[in-house]
N, C-alpha and C positions, 0 to 999 in steps of 0.2 A: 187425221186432221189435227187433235190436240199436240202429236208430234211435231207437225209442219208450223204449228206458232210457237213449240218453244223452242224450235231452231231459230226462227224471228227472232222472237225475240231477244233469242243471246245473240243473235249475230246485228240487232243492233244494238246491245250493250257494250260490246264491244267498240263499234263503230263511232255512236256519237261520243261514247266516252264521256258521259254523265255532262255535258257541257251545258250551261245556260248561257242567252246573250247579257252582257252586262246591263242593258235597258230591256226590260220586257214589253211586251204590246197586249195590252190586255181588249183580247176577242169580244166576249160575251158578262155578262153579270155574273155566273157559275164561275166562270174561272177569275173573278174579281175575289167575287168571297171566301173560295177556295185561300188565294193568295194570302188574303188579311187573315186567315183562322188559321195557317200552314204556321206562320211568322207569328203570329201572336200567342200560338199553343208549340211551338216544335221549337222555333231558334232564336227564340225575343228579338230578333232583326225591328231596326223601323223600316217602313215602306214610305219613299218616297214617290207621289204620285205628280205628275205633268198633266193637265187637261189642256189638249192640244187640237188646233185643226190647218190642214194644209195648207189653205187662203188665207193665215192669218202670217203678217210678215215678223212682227213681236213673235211667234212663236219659233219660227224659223233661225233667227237672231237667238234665241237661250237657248235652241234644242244641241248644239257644238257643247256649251257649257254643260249641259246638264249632262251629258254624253261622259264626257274629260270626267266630272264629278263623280258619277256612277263608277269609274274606271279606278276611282281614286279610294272611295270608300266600298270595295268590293269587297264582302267579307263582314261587311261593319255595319251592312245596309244594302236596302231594295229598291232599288229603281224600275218604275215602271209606268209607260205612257197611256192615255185615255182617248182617242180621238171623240171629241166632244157631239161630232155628226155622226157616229154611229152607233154609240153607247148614253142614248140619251139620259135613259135610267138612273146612272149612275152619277151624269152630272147633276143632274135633279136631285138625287138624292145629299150631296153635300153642297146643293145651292148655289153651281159654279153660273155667274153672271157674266163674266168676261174672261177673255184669254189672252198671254194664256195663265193659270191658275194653278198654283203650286199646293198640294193637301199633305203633313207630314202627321203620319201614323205611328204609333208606337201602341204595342199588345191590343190593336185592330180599335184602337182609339184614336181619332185626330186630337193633335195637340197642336198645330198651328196651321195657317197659310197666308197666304198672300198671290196676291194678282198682278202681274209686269214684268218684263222681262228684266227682272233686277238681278244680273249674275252676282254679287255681294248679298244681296238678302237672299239670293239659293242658296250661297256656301254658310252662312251666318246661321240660316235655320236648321240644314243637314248638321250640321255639326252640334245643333241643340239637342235636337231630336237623337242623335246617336250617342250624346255624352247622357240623356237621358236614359237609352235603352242599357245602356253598359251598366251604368251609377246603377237601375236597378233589376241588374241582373244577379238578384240576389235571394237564396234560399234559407231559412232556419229553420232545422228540423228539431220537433219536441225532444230527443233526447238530448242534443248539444244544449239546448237551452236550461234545462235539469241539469247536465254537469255543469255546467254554468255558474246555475245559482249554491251547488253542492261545493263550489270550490270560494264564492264568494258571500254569500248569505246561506248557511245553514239551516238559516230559524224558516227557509221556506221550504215545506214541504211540497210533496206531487203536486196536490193537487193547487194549493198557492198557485206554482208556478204554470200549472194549465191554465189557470185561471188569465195569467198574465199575456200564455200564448194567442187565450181563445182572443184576448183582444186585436192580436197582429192579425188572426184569423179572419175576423168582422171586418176588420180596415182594408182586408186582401178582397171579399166576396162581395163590401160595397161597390167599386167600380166594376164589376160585373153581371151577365145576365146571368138571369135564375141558374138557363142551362149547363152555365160555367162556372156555377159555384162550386169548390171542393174545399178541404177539411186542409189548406195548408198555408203559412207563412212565407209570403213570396214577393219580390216587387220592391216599390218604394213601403211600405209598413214594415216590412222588413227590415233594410234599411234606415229606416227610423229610431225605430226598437234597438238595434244595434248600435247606432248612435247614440242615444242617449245611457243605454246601460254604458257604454264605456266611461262617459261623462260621470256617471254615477259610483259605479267604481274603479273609475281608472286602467278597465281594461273592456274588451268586449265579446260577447260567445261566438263560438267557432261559428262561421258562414260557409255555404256552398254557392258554384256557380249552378244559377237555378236553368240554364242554358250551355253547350258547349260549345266553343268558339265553332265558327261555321270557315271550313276553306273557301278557296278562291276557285273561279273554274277552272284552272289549269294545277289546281293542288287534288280536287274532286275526285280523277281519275283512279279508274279501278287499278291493283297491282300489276303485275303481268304474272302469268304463270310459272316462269319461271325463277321470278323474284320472292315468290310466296312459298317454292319449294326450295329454295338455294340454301337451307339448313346444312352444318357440313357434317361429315359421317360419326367425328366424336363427341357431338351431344351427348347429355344427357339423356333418357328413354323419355325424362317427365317434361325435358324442353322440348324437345320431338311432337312429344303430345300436342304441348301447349301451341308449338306453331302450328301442328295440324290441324287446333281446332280452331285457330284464328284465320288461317288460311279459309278453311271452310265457311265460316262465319263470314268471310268478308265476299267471299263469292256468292253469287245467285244461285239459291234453292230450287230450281226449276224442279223438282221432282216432288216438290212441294205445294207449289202452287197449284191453284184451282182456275179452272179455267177461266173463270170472272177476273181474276189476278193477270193473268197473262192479258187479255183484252185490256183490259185497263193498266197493265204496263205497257203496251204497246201503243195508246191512244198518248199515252202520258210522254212515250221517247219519239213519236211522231211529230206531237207539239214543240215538243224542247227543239224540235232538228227545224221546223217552220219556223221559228223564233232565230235560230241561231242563222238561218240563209238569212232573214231580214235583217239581222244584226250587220252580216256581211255584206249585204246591200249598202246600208247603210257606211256599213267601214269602208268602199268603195268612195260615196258622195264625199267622205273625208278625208279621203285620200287624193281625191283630184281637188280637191280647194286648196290642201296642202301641196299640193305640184304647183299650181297657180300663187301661193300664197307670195308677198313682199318679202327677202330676205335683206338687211341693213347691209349696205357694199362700203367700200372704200370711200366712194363718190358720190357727190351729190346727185339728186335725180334732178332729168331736165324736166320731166312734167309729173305733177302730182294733182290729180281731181278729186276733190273732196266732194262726195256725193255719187249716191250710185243708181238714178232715176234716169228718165230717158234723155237729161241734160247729159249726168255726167256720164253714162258708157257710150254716148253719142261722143260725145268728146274724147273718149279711151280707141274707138273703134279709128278715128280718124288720125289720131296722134302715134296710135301705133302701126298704121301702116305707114306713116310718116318716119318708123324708126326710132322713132322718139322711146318706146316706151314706159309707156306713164306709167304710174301708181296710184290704184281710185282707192281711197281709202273712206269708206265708212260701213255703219251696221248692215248685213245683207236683209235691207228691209226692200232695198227696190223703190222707194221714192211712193208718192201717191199712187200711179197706176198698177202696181202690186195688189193693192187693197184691192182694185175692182173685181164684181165679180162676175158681173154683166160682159159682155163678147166686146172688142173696143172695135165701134164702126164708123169711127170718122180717121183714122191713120189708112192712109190711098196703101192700098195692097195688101193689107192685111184683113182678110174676112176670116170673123170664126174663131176670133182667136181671143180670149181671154187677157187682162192685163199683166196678172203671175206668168202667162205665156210670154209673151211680146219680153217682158221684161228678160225671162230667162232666156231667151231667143237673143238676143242682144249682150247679155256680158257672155254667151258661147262665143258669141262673133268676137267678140275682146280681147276674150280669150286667145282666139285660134290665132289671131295678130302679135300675142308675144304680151298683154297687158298682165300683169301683180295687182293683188288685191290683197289688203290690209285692212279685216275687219274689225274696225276699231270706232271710237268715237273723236273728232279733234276737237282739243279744247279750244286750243290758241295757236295762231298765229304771228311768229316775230320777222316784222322787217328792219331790224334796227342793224342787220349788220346781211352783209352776204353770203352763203346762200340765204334764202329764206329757211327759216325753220318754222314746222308745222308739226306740234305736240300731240300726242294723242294719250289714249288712259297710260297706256305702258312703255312709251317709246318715242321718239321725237326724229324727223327725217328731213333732211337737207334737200332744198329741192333749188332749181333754178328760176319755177314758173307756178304759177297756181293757178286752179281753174275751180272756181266756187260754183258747185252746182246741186247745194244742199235740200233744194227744194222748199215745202212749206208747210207747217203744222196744224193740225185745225183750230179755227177759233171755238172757244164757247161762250154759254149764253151770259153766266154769270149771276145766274138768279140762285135763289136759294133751293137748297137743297142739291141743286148741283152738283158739285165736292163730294158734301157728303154721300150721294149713291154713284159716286164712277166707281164701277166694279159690282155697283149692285142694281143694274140695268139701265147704269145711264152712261154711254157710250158715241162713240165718233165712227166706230168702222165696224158699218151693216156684214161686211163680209166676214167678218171675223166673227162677231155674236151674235150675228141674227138668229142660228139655229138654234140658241138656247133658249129660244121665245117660239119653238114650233106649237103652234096652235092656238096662240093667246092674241091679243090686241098690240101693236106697239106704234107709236110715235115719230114720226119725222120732222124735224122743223128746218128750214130753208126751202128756197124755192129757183136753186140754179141745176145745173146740171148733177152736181155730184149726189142733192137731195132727190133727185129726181131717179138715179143709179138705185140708193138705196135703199128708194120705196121699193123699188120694182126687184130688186133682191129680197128684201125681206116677204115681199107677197108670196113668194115663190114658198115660204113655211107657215107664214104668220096668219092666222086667223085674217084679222084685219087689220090695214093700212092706215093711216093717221097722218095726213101730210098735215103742218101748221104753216101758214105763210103771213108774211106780215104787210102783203100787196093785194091787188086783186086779179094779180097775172104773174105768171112766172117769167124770172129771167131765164130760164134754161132753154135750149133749142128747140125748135118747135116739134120737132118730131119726138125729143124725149118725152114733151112737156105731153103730147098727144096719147103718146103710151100712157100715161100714168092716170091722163084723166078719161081713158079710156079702159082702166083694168076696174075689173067687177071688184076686185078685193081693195080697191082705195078706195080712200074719199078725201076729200082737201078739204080744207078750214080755211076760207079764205079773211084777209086783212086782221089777223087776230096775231100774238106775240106772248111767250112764256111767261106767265109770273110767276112761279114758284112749282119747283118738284115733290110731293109726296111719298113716305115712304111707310113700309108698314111690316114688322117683325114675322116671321115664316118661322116653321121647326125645321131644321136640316141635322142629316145625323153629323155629331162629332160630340163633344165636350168627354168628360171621363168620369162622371156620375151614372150611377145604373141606367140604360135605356142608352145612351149614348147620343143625349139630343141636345144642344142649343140651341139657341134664336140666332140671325138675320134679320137684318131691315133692307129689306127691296124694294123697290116701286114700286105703289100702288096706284099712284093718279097723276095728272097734269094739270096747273091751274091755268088757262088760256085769259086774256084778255083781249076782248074787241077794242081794235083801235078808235072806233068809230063812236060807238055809245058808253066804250068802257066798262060795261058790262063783264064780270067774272065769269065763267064757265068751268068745271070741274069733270074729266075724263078720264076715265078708271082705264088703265095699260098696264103691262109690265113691264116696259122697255120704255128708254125717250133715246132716241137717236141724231144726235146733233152735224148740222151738216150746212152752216152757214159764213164756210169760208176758211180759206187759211191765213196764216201771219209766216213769213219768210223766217228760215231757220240762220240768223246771220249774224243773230248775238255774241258771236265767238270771234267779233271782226270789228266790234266799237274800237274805237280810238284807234285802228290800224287804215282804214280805209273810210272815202264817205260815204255818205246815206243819199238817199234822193228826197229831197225838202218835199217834195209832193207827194209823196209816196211812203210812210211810215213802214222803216224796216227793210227795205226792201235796196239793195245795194245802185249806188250811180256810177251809170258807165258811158264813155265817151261814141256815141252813135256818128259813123255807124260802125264803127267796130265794140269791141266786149268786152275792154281795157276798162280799168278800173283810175283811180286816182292815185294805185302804189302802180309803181313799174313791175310788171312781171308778176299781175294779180287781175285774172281777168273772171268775170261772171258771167253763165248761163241761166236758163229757165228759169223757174218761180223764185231764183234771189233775188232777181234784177228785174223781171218782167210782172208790173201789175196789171198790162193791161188783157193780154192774151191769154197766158199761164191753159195752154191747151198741151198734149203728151208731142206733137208732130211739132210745134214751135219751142218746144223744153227742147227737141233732138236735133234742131236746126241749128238753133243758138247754140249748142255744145258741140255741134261741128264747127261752127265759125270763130268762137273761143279755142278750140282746137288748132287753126290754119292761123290763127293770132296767136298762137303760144309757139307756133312753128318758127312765122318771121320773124317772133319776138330775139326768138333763141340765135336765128342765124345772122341777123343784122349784128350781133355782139358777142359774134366768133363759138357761142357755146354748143361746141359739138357735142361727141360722145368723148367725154374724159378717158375713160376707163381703154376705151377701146387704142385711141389716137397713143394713151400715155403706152401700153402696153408694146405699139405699134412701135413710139420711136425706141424703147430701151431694146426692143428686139434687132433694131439696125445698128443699135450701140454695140450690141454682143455678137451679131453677124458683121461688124465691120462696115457696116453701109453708111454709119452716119459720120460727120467730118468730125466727132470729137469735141465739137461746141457743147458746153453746155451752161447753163447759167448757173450762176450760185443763188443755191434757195429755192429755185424750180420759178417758176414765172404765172402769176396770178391774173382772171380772166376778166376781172371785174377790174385790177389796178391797171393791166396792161393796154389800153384803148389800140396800140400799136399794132398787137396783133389779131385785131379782131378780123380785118379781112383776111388774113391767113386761115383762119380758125385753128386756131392752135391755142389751148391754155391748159394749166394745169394749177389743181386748188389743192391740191394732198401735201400733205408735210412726208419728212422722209420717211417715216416709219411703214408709211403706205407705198412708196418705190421700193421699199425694201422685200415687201409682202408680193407684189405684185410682178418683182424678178425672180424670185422663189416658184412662185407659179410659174413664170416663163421658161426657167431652167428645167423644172418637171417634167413640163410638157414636151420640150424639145428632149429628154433623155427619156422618156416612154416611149417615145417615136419618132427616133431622127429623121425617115422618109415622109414625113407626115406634110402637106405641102402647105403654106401659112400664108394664107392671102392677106398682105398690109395693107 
């Protein structure tokens, strides 16, 4: 038997070939604190943590970045994720309030975080935290420090300069626990101490790296056997030695091991190879976003949908069977109904299905039609010349048509304390943080449908429910409204309105004084007021979950297009079509719409901005550029065309002449140049190749 696992086990040492995935997923609390003690005692690594959950759509949106990140600094640092719904513990333990929530660790101490999907403050603190872990990865051992002063100060003798050590010593063993205090100068005290002697005399004592750099995982891998014996025959006897005994060194001892060793290498290369398929899994999901992704062409695009909710891939699914298409370009958050996390039962045909479903069900369909996707944010928008161009963080895209279908952000209450605790249990999206409140009291205030969603989400963990309303009926549908005042774990507050959020200081572990504990200020209470007598009321919670409306995402469109004078925010469109007041700028769902703003009327309106981006395009000749231009230089080069051609190529927007033709061309030559180059190609890779014009 002890035989048959240490064939196992070399035969997968071999196999996985010491591999980690560049993101880890952390299982269990054991294998947490294994991580933080491994890094903090073996390879001064920072660990970068993600506390993450799958219904949150912010999470979703940084998980590409923090991925790319991880890939970037491999070697220099640890990535690794926390699902916040199954590792309660853990978020409990560093106080995480909202998602999703970045912890960076350095020698199994947190030294910072922050909460939001801010890819700039991911890279801005990674790179703190690892110029940290480097700066002090630093050792002075008491003899260096003795020749030291033997070279520069004489008059100190031994013990003098122990004396001076034992200080670096104290300043090492303060930020640590008892269990890990040891007799050495390590770290930043280190570091210190060597700083200032140089200062002092103008030079500084010899330093060691108190860690050896760590490979990457494709650097990890064991030798091969053959490359460990490839010594050539006129060695020396004593170099012979020396590789035979490093060869041996570097291979597995198996004759060595105890059988506790074997079980527990085998448990330990099982994990690594479950981490590394999930990895793959995951390299997968990245790999079909990058097939689908926008790449910048010659040509302008005839349709680009800014927004990616059931307006805009309602608008992508129709535009591209249309041929058109499009390009939706914005964060894959999925619009409002992502967040839900209740089953969506009022969309006709859909039972059972989740809003994260429905949603992803839909940009499949977009997909399978030919749509690009460009996860970006856009700033601006310019109509000041033609095409339109539509900016975003990294890149700027020509487009012939725009379909604004950005959706809406929630409102808040604006009382106090508010600000101050978002992130520290005062929130907009039940789905995303509710579980971080299993067991406790939390808060709901509004009284439409979406409040009515996230009671009944959060009941599902929460101690108890807290509706506040500031009526004595709810506007939401009667059958939500029914559920909610029919569930044993709510209860409503009826005609009462928020005055002020309370919060109150927690221990959570982090800081880097012994015990490794700071404070937090989180929720403690809610001050209500009755509309009625005015009357104060005081309600001890840990959560206040806010859910009384949203405000149109449209700010990116001042001064380009108008407003609707009734309607703060919210973009005017010419009914009954979804034209806007720019030519070739149309609006769907929650931009345009304040009176419905339901998921099945956002997909309508982005189908019929769709079918109006269509006849927009054909009434003013603008076909497919790229294709038509490719089309005539090929009958130029086969002979087929009369040899007309214009000087300067012929513009679609100046030429009104030929719009019933559909014929136009916007490229300068440099793009005909490009674009017969590819044509030559193709036709010398395969001259029988038959070229439908």
């Amino acid at each position: 038997m002890l035989m048959q696992r240490c064939f196992l086990i070399f035969a997968v040492l071999i196999i996985s070939a010491w591999a980690r995935p560049v993101v880890r997923t952390i299982r269990d609390t054991s294998q947490f604190d294994k991580l933080l003690e491994k890094h903090a005692t073996e390879t001064g690594l920072p660990v970068i943590l993600d506390f993450y959950s799958d219904s949150c759509g912010p999470c979703r949106m940084i998980a590409p970045a923090f991925k790319k990140l991880a890939k970037e600094y491999e070697g220099r640092a640890v990535f690794a994720k926390v699902d916040v719904n199954r590792q309660h513990e853990i978020s409990g333990r560093y106080g995480v309030r909202s998602m999703p929530t970045f912890v960076f660790i350095v020698e199994g101490k947190k030294v910072n975080e922050f909460s939001g999907a801010g890819e700039q403050q991911l890279r801005q603190f990674t790179e703190m935290a690892v110029n940290k872990a480097e700066r002090e990865n630093v050792k002075l051992e008491f003899d260096d420090l003795l020749q030291f002063y033997a070279q520069n100060d004489a008059m100190k003798d031994e013990a003098a300069v122990n004396t001076v050590y034992q200080k670096c010593v104290e300043a090492t063993n303060k930020k640590r626990l008892k269990k890990n205090k040891k007799e050495e100068c390590v770290g930043r005290p280190a570091s210190e101490m060597a700083r200032k002697l140089k200062k002092k005399y103008a030079m500084a004592p010899k330093t060691q790296k108190r860690f050896a750099p760590q490979p990457k995982s494709d650097e990890a891998k064991p030798s091969s056997t053959k490359a460990s014996s490839g010594s050539s025959s006129s060695s020396s006897s004593s170099s012979s030695s020396s590789s035979s005994s490093s060869a041996a060194a570097a291979s597995p001892n198996l004759h060595l091991a105890t059988k506790e060793d074997l079980l527990a290498e085998i448990e330990r290369r099982l994990e690594a190879e479950m981490e590394a398929a999930e990895e793959d899994e995951t390299d997968d999901d990245d790999d079909e976003m990058t097939k689908h992704a926008w790449v910048k062409g010659d040509f302008p695009e005839r349709v680009t949908i800014i927004g990616a909710g059931p307006a805009g891939l309602s608008a992508a699914i129709y535009a591209a069977r249309a041929g058109l298409t499009p390009v939706v370009v914005a964060p894959p958050l999925g619009g409002q109904l992502q967040g839900k996390g209740v089953d969506v039962e009022n969309y006709p045909g859909l039972a059972n299905m989740t809003g994260p479903g429905v949603v992803n069900n839909m940009r499949e369909q977009a997909i399978q039609f030919g749509t690009k996707f460009q996860s970006e944010e856009v700033l601006s928008v310019d109509t000041s010349k033609r095409p339109i161009l539509v900016q975003t963080n990294t890149t700027s895209i020509e487009t012939h048509t725009v379909i604004v279908a950005t959706g809406a952000d929630s409102k808040w209450l604006g009382v106090k304390g508010e600000w101050e605790l978002r992130g520290g249990g005062v929130s907009s999206c039940a789905t995303c943080d509710g579980f971080l409140f299993k067991d406790e009291h939390v808060v709901v205030v509004g009284g439409g449908d979406t409040a009515m969603e996230d009671a009944l989400v959060l009941a599902r963990t929460s101690k108890l429910v807290t509706v506040v309303h500031r009526r004595d009926t709810f506007r939401a549908s009667k059958t939500m409204a029914e559920r909610v005042l029919n569930h044993p774990d709510i209860r409503v507050v009826w005609n009462a309105t928020v005055k002020e959020i309370n919060g109150a200081e927690i221990s959570v572990e982090g800081g880097e004084d012994e015990g490794g504990v700071e404070t937090r200020t989180v929720v403690s209470n809610v001050v209500i007021t009755d509309v009625n007598s005015g009357a104060d009321t005081t309600l001890d919670c840990a959560a206040v979950f806010v859910a009384i409306g949203h405000s149109p995402n449209t700010k990116f469109l001042e001064g380009v297009v108008d407003y609707n004078p009734e309607h703060k925010g919210y973009l005017l469109t010419s009914p009954p079509s979804t034209s806007t007041s720019v030519d070739g700028i149309f609006a769907a769902g929650d931009s345009a719409d304040a009176i419905y703003r339901q998921a099945i009327t956002s997909a309508g309106s982005g189908a019929a901005a769709a079918l109006d981006a269509e006849r927009f395009l054909s009434e003013r000749g603008l076909g497919n550029e790229e294709a038509e231009f490719q089309a005539e230089l090929l009958r130029e080069m086969m002979g087929e065309s009369e040899g007309k051609e214009e000087e300067g190529g012929y513009n679609a927007y100046a030429d009104s002449a030929n719009a019933g033709r559909g014929r136009k061309e916007s490229s300068k030559v440099e793009k005909k140049e490009k674009v017969e180059e590819k044509v030559e190609k193709k036709i010398e890779d395969d001259e029988n190749e038959h070229i439908e014009l």
